[in-house]
N, C-alpha and C positions, 0 to 999 in steps of 0.2 A: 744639214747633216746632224746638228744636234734633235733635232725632231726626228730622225730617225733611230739614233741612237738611245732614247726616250721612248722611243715606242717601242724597242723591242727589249728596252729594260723592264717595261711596263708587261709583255706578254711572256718573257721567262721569269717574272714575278707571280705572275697571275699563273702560271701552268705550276709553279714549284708549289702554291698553295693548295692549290689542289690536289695532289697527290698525297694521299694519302696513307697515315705510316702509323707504326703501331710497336710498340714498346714489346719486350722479350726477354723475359728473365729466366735462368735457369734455376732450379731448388735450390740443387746442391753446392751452388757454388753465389750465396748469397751477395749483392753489392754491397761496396763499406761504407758506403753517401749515398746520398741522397741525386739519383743514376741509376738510367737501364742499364743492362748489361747487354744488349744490344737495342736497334730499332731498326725496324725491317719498311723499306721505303720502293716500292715495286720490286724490282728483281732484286735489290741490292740488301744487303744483309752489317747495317754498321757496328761495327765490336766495338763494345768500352774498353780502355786498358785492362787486361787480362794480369795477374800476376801470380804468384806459387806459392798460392793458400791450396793447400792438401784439404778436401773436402771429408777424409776419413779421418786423420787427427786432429781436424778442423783448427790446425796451425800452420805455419809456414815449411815449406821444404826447408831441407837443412841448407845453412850459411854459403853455400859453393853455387857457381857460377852453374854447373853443369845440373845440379839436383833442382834449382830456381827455374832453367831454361825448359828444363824436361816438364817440370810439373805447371809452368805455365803455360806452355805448346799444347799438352795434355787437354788442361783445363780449357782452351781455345775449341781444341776438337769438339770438346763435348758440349759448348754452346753452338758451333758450326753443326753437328751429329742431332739436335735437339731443333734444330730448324732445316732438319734435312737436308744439310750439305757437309761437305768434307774440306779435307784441308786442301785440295786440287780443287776445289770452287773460289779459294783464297785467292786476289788480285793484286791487294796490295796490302802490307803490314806497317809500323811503324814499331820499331823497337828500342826502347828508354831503357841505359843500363847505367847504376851507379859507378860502377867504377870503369874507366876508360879502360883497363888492361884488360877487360874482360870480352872483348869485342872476338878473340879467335875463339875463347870456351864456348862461349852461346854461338860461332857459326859451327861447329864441330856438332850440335846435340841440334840446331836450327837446319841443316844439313840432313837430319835423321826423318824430319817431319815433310820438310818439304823439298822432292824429288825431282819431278819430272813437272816444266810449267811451271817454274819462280816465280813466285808474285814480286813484284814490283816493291823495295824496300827502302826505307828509311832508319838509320841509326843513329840515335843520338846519347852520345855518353855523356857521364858527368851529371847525373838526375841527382838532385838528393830528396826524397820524399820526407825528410825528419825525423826519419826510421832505420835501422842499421839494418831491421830481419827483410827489408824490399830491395834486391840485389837486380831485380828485372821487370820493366810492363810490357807488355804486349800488346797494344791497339790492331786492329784489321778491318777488311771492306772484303766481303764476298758474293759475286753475283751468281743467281739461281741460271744455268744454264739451261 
């Protein structure tokens, strides 16, 4: 049993290697480390946390739960929109919000994005980044259908 369990750790080891994958950054909405802002691995499309940096006042959306969620939704799109897919290619998200209470504003403006075919969600409140102006992240997984 263990020799078999061994060898097929050995052959989803060896098939994960080779597939190959390739890093995706979009202009306008530059990474703030040292991180793609996606990697694209066959069909799948990985998002880095996403968060509401305004790419035209190239500052943060204002302080509220619902201008944060809006402009990082936004911001999502347009890394999904740049590797030709949309927000209904979305599978699954992960959503990191600093403050706990804010779990009904972000489903109220999260509700606006995505419709018909939910992806699959994760929310964890209570993030503190060390920063007061990041009230939301957004991570996602999108497959090319």
């Amino acid at each position: 049993m263990k020799r078999i369990v061994a060898l097929i750790s050995v052959i989803l080891l060896s098939a994960c290697a080779q597939t190959p994958s390739s890093a995706v950054n979009v202009a306008q909405l530059p990474a703030l480390g040292p991180y793609s802002q996606a990697v694209r691995a066959e069909n799948f499309l990985f998002i880095s946390g996403i968060i509401a940096y305004d790419p035209v006042t190239r500052g943060f959306a204002a302080p509220d739960i619902d201008s944060q969620s809006r402009q990082a939704l936004e911001n999502l799109g347009s890394v999904l929109e740049a590797n030709g897919l949309s927000m209904s290619d979305v599978v699954k998200t992960t959503v990191f919000l600093k403050n706990p209470g804010d779990v009904a504003g972000m489903n109220a403006v999260y509700a606006q994005f995505f419709q018909a075919g939910l992806p699959a969600r994760t929310t964890v409140p209570g993030v503190n980044w060390g920063r007061d102006d990041i009230l939301i992240e957004i991570e996602a997984i999108a497959v090319h259908k």
